[in-house]
MARVO-848314 format. One line per 2 residues: number of its first residue (from 1); their letters; for each residue x, y, z of C-alpha. Coordinates in steps of 0.02 Angstrom, whole numbers. Example, Ala and Ser with C-alpha at 12.3 -4.5 7.8 and 13.67 -1.06 7.14 Angstrom:
<nodes>
1) as) 615,-225,390 ~ 684,-53,357
</nodes>
This chain:
<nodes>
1) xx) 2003,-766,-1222 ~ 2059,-792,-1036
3) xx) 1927,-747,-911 ~ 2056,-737,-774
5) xx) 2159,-596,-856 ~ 1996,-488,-847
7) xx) 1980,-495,-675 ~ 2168,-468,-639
9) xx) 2210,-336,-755 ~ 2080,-173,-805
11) xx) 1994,-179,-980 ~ 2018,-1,-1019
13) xx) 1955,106,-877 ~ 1866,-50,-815
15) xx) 1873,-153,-664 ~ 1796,-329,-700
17) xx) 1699,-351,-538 ~ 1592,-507,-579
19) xx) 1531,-603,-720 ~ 1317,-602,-712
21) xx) 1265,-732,-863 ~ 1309,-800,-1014
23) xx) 1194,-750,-1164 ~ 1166,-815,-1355
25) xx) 1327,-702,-1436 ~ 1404,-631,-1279
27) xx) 1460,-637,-1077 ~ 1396,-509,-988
29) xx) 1495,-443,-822 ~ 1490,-301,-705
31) xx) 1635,-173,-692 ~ 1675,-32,-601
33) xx) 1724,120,-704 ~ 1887,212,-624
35) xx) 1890,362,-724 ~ 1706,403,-713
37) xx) 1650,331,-533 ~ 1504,215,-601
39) xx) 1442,31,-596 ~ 1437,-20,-802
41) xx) 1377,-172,-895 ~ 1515,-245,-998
43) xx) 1468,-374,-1147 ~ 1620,-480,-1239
45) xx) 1589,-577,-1384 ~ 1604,-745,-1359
47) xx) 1755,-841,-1433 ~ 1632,-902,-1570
49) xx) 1597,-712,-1634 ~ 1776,-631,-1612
51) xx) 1827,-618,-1794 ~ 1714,-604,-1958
53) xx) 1565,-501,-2001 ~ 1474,-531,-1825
55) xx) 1631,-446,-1747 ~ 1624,-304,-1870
57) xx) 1407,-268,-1847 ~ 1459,-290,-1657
59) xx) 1569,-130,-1674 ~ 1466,-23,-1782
61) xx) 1314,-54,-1719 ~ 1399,3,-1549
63) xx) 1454,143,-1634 ~ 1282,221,-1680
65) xx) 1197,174,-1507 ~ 1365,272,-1433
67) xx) 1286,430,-1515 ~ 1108,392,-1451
69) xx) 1009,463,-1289 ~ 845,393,-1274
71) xx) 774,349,-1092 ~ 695,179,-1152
73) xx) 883,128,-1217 ~ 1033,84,-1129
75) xx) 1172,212,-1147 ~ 1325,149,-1235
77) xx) 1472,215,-1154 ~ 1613,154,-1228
79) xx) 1658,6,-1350 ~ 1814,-76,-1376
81) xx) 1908,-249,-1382 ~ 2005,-370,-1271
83) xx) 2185,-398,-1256 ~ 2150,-554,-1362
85) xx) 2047,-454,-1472 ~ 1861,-485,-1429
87) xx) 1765,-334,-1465 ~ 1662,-277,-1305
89) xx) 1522,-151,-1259 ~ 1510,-47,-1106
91) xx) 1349,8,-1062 ~ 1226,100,-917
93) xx) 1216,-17,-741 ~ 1021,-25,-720
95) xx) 972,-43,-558 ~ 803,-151,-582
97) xx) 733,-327,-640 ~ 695,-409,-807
99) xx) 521,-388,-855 ~ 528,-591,-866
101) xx) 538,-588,-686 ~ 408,-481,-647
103) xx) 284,-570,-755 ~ 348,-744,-676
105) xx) 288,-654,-500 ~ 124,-604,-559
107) xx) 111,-788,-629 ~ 132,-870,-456
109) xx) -16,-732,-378 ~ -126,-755,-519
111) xx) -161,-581,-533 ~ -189,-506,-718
113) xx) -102,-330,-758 ~ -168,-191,-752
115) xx) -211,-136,-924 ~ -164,39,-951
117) xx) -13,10,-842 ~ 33,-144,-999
119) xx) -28,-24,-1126 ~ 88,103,-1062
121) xx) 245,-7,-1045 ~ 230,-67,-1224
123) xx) 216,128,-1272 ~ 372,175,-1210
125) xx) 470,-1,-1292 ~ 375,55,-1459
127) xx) 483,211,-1429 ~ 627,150,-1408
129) xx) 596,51,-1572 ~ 544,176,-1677
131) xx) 708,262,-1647 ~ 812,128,-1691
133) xx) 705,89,-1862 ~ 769,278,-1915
135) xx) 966,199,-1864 ~ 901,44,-1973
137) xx) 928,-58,-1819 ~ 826,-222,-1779
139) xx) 845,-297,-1608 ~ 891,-483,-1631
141) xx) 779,-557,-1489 ~ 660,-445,-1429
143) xx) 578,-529,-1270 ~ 569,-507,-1067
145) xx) 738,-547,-1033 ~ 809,-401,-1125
147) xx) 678,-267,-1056 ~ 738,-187,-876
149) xx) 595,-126,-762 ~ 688,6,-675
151) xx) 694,50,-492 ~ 639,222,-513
153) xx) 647,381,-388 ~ 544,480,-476
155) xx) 367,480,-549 ~ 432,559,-720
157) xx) 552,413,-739 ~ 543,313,-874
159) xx) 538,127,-814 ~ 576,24,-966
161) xx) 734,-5,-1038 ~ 792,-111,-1187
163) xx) 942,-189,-1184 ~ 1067,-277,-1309
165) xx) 1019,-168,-1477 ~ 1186,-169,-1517
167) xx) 1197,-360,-1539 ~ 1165,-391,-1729
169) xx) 1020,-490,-1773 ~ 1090,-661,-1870
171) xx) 992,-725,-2008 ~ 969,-893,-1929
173) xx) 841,-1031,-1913 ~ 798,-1029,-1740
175) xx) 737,-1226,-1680 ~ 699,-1240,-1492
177) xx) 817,-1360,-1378 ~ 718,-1378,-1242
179) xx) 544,-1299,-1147 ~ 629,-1119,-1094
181) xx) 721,-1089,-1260 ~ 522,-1142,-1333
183) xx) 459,-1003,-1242 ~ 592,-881,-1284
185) xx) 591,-920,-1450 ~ 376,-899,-1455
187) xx) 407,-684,-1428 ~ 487,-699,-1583
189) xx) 399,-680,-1777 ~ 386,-805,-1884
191) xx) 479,-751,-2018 ~ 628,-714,-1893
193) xx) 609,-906,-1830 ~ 627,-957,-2001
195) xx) 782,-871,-2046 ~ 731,-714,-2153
197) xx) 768,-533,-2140 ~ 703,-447,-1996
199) xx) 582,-294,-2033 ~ 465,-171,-1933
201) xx) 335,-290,-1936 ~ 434,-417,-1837
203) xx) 455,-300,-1691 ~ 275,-279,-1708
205) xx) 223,-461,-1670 ~ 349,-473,-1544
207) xx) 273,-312,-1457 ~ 113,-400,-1469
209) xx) 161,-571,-1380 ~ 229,-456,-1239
211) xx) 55,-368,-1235 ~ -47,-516,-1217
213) xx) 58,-620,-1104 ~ 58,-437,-994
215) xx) -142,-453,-1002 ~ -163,-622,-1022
217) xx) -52,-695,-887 ~ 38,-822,-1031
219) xx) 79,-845,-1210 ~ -16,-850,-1349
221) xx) -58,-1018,-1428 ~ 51,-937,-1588
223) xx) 18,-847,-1732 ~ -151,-789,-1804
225) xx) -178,-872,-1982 ~ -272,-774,-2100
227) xx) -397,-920,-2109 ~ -426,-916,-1929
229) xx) -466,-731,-1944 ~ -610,-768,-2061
231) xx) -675,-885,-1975 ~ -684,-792,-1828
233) xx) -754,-625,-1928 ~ -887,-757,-2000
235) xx) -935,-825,-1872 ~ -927,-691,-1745
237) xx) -816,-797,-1628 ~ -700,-700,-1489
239) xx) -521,-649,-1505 ~ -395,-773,-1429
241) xx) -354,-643,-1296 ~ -535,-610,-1260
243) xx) -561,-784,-1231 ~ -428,-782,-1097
245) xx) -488,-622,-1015 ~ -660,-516,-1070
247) xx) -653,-361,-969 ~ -550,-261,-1109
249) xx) -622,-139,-1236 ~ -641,-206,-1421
251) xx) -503,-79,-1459 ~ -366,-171,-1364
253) xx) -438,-345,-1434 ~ -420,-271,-1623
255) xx) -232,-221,-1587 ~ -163,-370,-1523
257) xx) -249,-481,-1632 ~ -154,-377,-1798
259) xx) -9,-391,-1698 ~ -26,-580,-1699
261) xx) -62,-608,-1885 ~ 51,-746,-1965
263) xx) 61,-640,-2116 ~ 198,-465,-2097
265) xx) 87,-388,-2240 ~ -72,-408,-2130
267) xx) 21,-334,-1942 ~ 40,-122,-1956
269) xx) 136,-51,-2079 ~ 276,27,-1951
271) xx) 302,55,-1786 ~ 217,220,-1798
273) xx) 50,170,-1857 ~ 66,30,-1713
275) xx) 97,165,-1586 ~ -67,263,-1656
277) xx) -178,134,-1636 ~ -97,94,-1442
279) xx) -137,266,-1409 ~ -313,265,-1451
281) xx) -328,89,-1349 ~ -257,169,-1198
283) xx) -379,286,-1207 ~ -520,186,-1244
285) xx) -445,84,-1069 ~ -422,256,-989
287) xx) -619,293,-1007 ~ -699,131,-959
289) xx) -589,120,-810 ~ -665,298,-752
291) xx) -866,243,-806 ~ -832,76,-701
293) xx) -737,174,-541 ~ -892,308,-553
295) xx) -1037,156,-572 ~ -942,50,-389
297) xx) -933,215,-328 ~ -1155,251,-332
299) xx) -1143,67,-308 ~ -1046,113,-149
301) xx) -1176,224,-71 ~ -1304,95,-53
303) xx) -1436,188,-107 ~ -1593,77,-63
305) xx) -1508,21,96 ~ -1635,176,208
307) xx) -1785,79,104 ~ -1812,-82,242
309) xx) -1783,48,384 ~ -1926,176,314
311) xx) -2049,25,288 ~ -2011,-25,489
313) xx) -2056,170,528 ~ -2219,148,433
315) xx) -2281,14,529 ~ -2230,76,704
317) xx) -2304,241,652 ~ -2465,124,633
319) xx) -2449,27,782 ~ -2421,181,889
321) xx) -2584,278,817 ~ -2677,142,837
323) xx) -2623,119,1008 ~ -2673,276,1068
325) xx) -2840,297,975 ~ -2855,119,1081
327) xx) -2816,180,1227 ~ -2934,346,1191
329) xx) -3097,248,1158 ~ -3246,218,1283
331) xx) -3213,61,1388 ~ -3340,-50,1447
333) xx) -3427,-4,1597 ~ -3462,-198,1675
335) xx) -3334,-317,1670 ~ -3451,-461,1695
337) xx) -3544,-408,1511 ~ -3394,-441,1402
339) xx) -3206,-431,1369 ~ -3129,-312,1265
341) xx) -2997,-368,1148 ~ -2892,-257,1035
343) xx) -2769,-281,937 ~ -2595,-163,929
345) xx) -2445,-113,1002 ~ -2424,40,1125
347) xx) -2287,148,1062 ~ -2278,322,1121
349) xx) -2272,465,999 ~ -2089,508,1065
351) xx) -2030,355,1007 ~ -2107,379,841
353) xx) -2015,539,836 ~ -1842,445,884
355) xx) -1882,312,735 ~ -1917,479,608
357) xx) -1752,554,656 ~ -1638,369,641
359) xx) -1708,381,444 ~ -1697,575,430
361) xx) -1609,680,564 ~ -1663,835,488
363) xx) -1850,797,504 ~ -1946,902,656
365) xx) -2127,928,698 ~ -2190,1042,603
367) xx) -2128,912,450 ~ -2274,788,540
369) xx) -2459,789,466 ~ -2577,869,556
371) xx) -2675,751,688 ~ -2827,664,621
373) xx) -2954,550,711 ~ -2924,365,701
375) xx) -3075,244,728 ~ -3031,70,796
377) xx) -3124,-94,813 ~ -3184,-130,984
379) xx) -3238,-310,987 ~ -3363,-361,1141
381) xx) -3355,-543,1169 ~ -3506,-610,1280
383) xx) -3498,-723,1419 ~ -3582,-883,1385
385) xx) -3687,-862,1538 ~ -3752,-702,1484
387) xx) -3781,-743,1314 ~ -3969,-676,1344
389) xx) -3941,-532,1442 ~ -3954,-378,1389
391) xx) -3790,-301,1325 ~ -3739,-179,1459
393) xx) -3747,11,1433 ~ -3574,67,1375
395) xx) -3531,241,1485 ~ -3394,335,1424
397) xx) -3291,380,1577 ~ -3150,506,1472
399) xx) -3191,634,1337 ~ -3113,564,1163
401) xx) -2944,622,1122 ~ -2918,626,958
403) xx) -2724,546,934 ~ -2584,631,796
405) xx) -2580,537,652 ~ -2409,523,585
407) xx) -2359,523,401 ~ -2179,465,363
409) xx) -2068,593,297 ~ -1968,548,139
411) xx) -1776,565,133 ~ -1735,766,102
413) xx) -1603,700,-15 ~ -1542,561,-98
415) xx) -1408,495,12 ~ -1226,537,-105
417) xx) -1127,373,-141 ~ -979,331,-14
419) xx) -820,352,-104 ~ -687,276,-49
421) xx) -515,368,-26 ~ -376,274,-140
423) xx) -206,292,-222 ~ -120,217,-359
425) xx) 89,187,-364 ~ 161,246,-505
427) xx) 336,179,-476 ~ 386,0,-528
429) xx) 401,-33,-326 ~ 397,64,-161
431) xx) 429,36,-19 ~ 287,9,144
433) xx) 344,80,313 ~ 313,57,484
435) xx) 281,255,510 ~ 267,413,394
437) xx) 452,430,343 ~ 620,339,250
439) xx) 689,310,436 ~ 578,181,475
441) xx) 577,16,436 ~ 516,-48,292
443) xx) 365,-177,304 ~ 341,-232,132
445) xx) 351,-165,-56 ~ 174,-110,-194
447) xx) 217,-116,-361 ~ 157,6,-507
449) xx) -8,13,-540 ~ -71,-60,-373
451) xx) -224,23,-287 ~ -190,79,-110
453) xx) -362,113,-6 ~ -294,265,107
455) xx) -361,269,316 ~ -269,437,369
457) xx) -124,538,335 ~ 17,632,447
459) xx) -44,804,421 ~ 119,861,348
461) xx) 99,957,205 ~ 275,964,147
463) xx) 305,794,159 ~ 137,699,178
465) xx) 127,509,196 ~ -24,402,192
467) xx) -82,252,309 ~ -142,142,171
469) xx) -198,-33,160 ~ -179,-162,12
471) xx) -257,-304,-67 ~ -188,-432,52
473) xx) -240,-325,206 ~ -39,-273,240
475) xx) -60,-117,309 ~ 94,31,304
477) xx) 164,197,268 ~ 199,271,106
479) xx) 255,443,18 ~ 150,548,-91
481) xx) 282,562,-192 ~ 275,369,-282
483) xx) 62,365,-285 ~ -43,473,-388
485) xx) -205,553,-283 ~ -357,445,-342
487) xx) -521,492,-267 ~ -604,570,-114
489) xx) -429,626,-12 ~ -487,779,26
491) xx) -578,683,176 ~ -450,584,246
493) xx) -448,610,435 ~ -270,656,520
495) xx) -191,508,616 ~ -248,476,783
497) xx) -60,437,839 ~ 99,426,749
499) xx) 216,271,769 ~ 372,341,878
501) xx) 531,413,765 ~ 668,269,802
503) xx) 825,338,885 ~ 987,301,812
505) xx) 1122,229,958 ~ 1268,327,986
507) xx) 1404,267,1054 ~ 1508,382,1192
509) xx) 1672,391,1133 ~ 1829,512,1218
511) xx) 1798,681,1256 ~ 1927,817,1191
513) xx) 1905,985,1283 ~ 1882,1133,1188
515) xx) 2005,1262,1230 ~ 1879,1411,1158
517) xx) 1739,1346,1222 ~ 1652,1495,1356
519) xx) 1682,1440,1530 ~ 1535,1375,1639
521) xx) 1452,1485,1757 ~ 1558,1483,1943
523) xx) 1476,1351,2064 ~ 1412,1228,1900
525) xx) 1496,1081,1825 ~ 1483,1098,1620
527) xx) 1422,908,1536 ~ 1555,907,1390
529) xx) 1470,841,1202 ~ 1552,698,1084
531) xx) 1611,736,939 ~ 1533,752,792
533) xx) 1366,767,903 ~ 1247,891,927
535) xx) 1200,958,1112 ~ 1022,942,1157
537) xx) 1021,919,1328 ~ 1067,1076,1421
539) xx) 1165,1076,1582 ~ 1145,933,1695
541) xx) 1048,977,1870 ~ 1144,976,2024
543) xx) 1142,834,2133 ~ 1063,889,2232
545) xx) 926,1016,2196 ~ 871,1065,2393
547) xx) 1050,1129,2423 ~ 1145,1280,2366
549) xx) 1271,1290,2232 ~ 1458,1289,2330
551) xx) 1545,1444,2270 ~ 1709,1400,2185
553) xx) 1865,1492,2249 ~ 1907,1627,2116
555) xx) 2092,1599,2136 ~ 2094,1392,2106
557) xx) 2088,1323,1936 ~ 2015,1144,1911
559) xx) 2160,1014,1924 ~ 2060,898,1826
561) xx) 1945,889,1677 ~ 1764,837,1728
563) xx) 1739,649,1668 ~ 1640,628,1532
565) xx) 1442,585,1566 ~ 1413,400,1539
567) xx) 1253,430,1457 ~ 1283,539,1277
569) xx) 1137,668,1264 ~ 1007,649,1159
571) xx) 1003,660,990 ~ 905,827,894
573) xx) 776,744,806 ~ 638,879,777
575) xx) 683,871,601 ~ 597,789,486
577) xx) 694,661,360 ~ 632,642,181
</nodes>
């Protein structure tokens, strides 16, 4: 087959734009389709496969996916064959990324994925699969290169797609060249490694390497022999994926370790009973992920953090009672008998009532004890000169007081726990901008799943954007519209100040009077508008504003067109873009 004559002449209704790799069976370009205004995928059979049964599976395989609309499988547009007589497949352009490089990106950050956001992603490839058991079709190398992670607009986009079903599985034994072919060829089952037919149960333990290297962050170390599985249920020993990571439920443990079993007989029957049991692990996922959000968010509140503050009121409470019932007590009425030494610290009783009010605002006076007398010790220390004098008469020179007594108030109520406001994406990316809409710049990209901690919003309620903040502290603008509301939004303050809406530059091109345009009032000089502008700046001001419009003879016609203002008028931007 000549590769030049693709590119020279059109394949069909295709334009051969570029050739983007070279797979196992075929070469995969990108073409431009004339009749139907679209960017398609285009796979030829290599020279190997042109002729024989391989050719012949090619073409009816292609057939059956032609008649197929699934949104977790590429649509088949159109099959045919080359001049020379290669058969070929046209398929759907997906604009997106292998899921092999997404997983090579989370590899490099060390970050795990999220586990319902894995447990979803191998739902939707499970249904995609089950449909194609029903056209008896097995999918000859099921692994992260042939799974698309879509660049969605929407949240009720699907974002998985599987690729190359139409490419017949060959009964082969399958012996690694090198590393990267080793690691292709671990997604695959035994059974299909060693050369034999291909049944539901392979797809199953291919879905399950994808599952744990999604939760796990790499492959497994390979398959699960049944001896290994009795030793383990003797001796109570984890799973190999709870080894790796322990903060899953026993449910998701169970249902990639069946995956994983050496033995087909041992994995799930079909791809339905697989997708049973994936349900009832997501939602085993779904609920521990909302106990352990509710326990950080009383964890959040700091419940016991008022507890060192009350203690300090207690003892300045003390100090200032017994202060005053110090300060209240007869003194001594020679100072050459003794010295008086007490012990305390004066605090006055509006202070006390500051200290109450920093713990609990709503406390007030009638919430403090009534007074009580306090006695304190009065220690009278003798000179040693006067030891055998006669201990002076003490002469109370005051009445007693008696001082308040106060007793701390408890906390009204428990203080609630401090939620904090967050979002989650739910597209595979979006986008981070510099203010609350598409026109400004873009700062940097979340991907699904990610958790967004929100600090205000625009106070827009048809189009709202939130100021968020992520896990590396990059801080930016997103839509509503890609995150799903997670907790406590309803308090979000409003923006202090919005980032200014960037101005596009126009350029002032030549002005073409209007013929039916309404002639401007006599004694003013009309400021003419590009084309293909709108007016917003009114009439331009005289010159000079102290003196008096000249009045225009009635008779004389302008000789001239005005020249065209140097500076085009502004731009209407009051409305908001999407």
């Amino acid at each position: 087959m000549a590769v030049a004559s693709l590119f020279e002449n059109l394949l069909d209704q295709y334009k051969i734009e570029q050739r983007l790799a070279e797979k196992r069976y075929t070469e995969l370009y990108q073409a431009y389709d004339v009749d139907d205004d679209r960017q398609v995928r285009v796979d030829v059979a290599r020279p190997s496969r042109e002729n024989g049964a391989f050719a012949n599976r090619f073409v009816a395989r292609a057939r059956a996916l032609s008649q197929v609309n699934h949104p977790n499988i590429a649509k088949v547009y159109h099959f045919g064959k080359t001049p020379e007589g290669a058969p070929y497949v046209a398929q759907a352009f997906i604009e997106g990324q292998p899921l092999s490089q997404r997983l090579e990106q989370l590899a490099r950050r060390d970050t795990p994925v999220n586990s319902i956001y894995a447990l979803k992603l191998v739902h939707q490839l499970a249904s995609a699969l089950g449909l194609a058991e029903q056209l008896k079709l097995a999918h000859y190398d099921l692994q992260p290169d042939n799974i698309l992670l879509k660049d969605v607009a929407l949240s009720a986009d699907e974002s998985v797609v599987l690729i190359d079903l139409f490419i017949p599985a060959e009964r082969e034994v399958r012996v690694p060249a090198d590393e990267l072919e080793a690691a292709r060829l671990a997604y695959l089952s035994p059974e299909q490694r060693a050369g034999k037919e291909l049944t539901p149960a392979s797809h199953i333990y291919s879905l399950g390497v994808i599952l744990y290297r999604l939760l796990a962050g790499r492959l497994p170390d390979g398959p699960i022999t049944w001896r290994d599985e009795a030793l383990r249920q003797l001796t109570a020993r984890p799973t190999p994926l709870e080894r790796v990571r322990d903060d899953l439920t026993p449910a998701v443990y169970e249902l990639v370790s069946r995956c994983l079993r050496q033995d087909p007989r041992r994995r799930y029957a079909s791809i339905e009973e697989f997708a049973t049991a994936l349900n009832q692990a997501l939602v085993a996922e779904e609920n521990q992920h909302d106990l352990a959000r509710g326990g950080r968010a009383a964890r959040g509140g700091h419940v016991s953090g008022w507890l060192p503050a009350l203690i300090l009121l207690l003892i300045l409470a003390v100090g200032a009672v017994a202060a005053q019932g110090l300060r209240d007590r007869p003194t001594v009425g020679a100072a050459s008998s003794g010295t008086v030494a007490a012990v305390g610290a004066s605090v006055s009783p509006e202070a006390t009532m500051l200290a109450i009010n920093a713990v609990s605002p709503t406390a007030t006076a009638d919430q403090v004890a009534s007074p009580a007398p306090t006695e304190t010790a009065v220690v009278v220390v003798a000179e040693p000169s006067l030891a055998a004098a006669t201990t002076p008469e003490l002469t109370p020179t005051t009445p007693p007081t008696v001082a308040p007594s106060v007793t701390p108030i408890a906390p009204s109520a428990t203080p609630s726990p401090e939620v904090v406001p967050v979002v989650h994406v739910i597209l595979n990316r979006a986008n981070l901008r510099r203010g609350p809409g598409t026109v400004f710049a873009v700062v940097g990209s979340v991907d699904n799943g990610d958790m967004l901690q929100v600090l205000a919003w625009n106070n827009d309620e048809r189009n709202p954007w939130y100021l968020v903040i992520t896990d590396e502290q990059r801080i930016g603008w997103i839509s509503a519209d890609v995150v799903e509301a997670g907790e406590a939004l309803a308090g979000v303050p409003v923006a202090a100040t919005l980032p200014a809406t960037p101005h596009p530059t126009a350029q002032p091109g030549p002005i073409t009077p209007t013929p039916t345009a309404p002639a401007p009032p006599s004694g003013m000089t009309a400021t003419p508008v590009p084309d293909g502008e709108l007016g917003g700046g009114g009439e331009e001001p005289p010159d000079n504003p102290t003196e008096a419009p000249t009045q225009a003879p009635p008779t004389e016609a302008p000789t001239q067109a005005p020249e065209p203002s140097a500076t085009p008028p502004p731009l209407n931007t009051d409305t908001p873009q999407s």
